[in-house]
N, C-alpha and C positions, 0 to 999 in steps of 0.2 A: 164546397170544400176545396181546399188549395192543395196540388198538388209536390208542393215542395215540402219535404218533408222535414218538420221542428223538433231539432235534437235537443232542444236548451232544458237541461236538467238540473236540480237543485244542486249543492256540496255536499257530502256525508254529514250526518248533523251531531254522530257522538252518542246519542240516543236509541236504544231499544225502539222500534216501531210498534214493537205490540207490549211491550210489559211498562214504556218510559223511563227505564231503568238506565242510568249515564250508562256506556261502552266506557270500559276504563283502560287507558295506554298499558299497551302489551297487551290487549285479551282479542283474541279472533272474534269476529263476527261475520255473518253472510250479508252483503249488500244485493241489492234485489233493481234493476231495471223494470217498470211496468208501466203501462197505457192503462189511461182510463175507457173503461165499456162502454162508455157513452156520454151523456151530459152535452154541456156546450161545445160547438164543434170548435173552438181553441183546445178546448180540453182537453178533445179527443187525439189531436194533435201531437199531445205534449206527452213526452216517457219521464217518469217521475223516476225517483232514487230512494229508496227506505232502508235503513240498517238492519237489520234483528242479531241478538245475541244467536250464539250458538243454540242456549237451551229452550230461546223460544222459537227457533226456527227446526229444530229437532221433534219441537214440541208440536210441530205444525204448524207455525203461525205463517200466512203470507199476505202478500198485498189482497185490495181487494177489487181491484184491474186486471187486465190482462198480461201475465209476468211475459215479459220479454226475454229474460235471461238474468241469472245470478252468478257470483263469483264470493269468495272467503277471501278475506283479507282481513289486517292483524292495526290495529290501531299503532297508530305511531305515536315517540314524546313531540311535546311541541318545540320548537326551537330548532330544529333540523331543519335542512333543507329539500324544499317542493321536487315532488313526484308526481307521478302516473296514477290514475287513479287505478286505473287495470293496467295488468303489466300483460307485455306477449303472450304468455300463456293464456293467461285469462280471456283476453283478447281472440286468441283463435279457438278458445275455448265456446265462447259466448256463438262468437262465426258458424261453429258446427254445429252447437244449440238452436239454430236457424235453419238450418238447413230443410226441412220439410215445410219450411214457412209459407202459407198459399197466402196469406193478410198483404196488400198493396205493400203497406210501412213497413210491414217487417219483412217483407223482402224488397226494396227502401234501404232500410238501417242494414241490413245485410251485405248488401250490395258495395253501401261506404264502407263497411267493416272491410270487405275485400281488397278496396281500393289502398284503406290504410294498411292493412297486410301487407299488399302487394308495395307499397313504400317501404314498410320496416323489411323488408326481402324475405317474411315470413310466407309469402305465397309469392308464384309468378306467372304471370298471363301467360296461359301457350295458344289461348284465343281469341282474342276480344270481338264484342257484338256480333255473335253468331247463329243467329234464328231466335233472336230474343234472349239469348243467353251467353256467357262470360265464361270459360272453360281455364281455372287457375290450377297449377298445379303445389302441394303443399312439400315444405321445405324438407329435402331428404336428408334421413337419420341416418349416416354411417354407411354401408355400400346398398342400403335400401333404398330407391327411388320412390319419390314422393309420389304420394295418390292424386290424381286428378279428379276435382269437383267441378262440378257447372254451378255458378250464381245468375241466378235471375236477372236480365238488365231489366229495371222498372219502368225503364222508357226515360227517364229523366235528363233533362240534357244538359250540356257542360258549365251553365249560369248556375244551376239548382247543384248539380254536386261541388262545384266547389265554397258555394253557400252554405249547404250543409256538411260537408266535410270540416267545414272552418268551424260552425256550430260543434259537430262532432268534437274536433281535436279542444275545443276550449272545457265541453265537458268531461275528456281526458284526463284534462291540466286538474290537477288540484294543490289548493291549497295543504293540504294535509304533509307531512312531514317523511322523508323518510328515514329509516332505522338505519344508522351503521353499523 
């Protein structure tokens, strides 16, 4: 098994994952990050992307991997101009949804969440590589100072995270539109 961690994920496809039902412009739905539990080890490698409507994900429907992290977001019209596929919040949202993560990759995918945090100035290093771990502190709200989290360093070194961070930020980018 390869230690460099494969972020490369599909595009939102529009599509309900569990009813096949089109997502239609303007309607929210939950997008879902997940790994496959096994299979072929590319497979296992790879974090997939599935849409569900609100009512079937309300309804309980989820992937049927290991869910990485989800986020709502609102279908755009087409013709608008490309956006984020997570936005900051969502993004440090996912970050803390990670947090308890013992899994190599997803404290991995973690770890690049931090780094890209740490660029948009949503987090900032007060320690880097220190006893296996990364001590960032999150962006303070008003005369509240920001909480300090430790992220895991997975050990990976500077060839692999800017490999996967590039993989990372492409699966970011989307095509999809955004609303003005």
């Amino acid at each position: 098994m390869s230690m460099t961690p494969n972020f490369e994920v599909a595009r939102a496809s529009g599509v309900c994952g569990a009813t096949g039902r089109p997502i239609t412009v303007g309607e929210p739905f939950v997008a879902c990050l997940w790994s496959s539990p096994g299979g072929e080890p590319q497979e296992a490698e790879r974090l997939f992307r599935t849409d569900y409507s609100i009512e079937a994900w309300t309804s309980g429907a989820r992937p049927t991997g290991v869910l990485v992290g989800h986020w709502r977001s609102i279908l755009a019209p087409p013709n608008t101009r490309k956006r984020m596929l997570i936005g900051d919040d969502e993004l440090l949202d996912l970050f803390m949804q990670l947090a308890e993560a013992t899994d190599p990759k997803r404290q991995a995918f973690r770890y690049l969440l931090a780094l890209i945090l740490v660029r948009k100035r949503i987090l900032r290093i007060e320690s880097a590589r220190k006893r296996g771990a990364m001590l960032v502190r999150l962006k303070p709200v008003g005369d509240t100072p920001g909480e300090i989290v430790e992220v895991i360093d997975p050990g990976i070194d500077e060839a692999m995270v800017a490999e996967a961070t590039e993989q990372l930020s492409a699966v970011l980018a989307s095509d999809e539109p955004v609303t003005t």
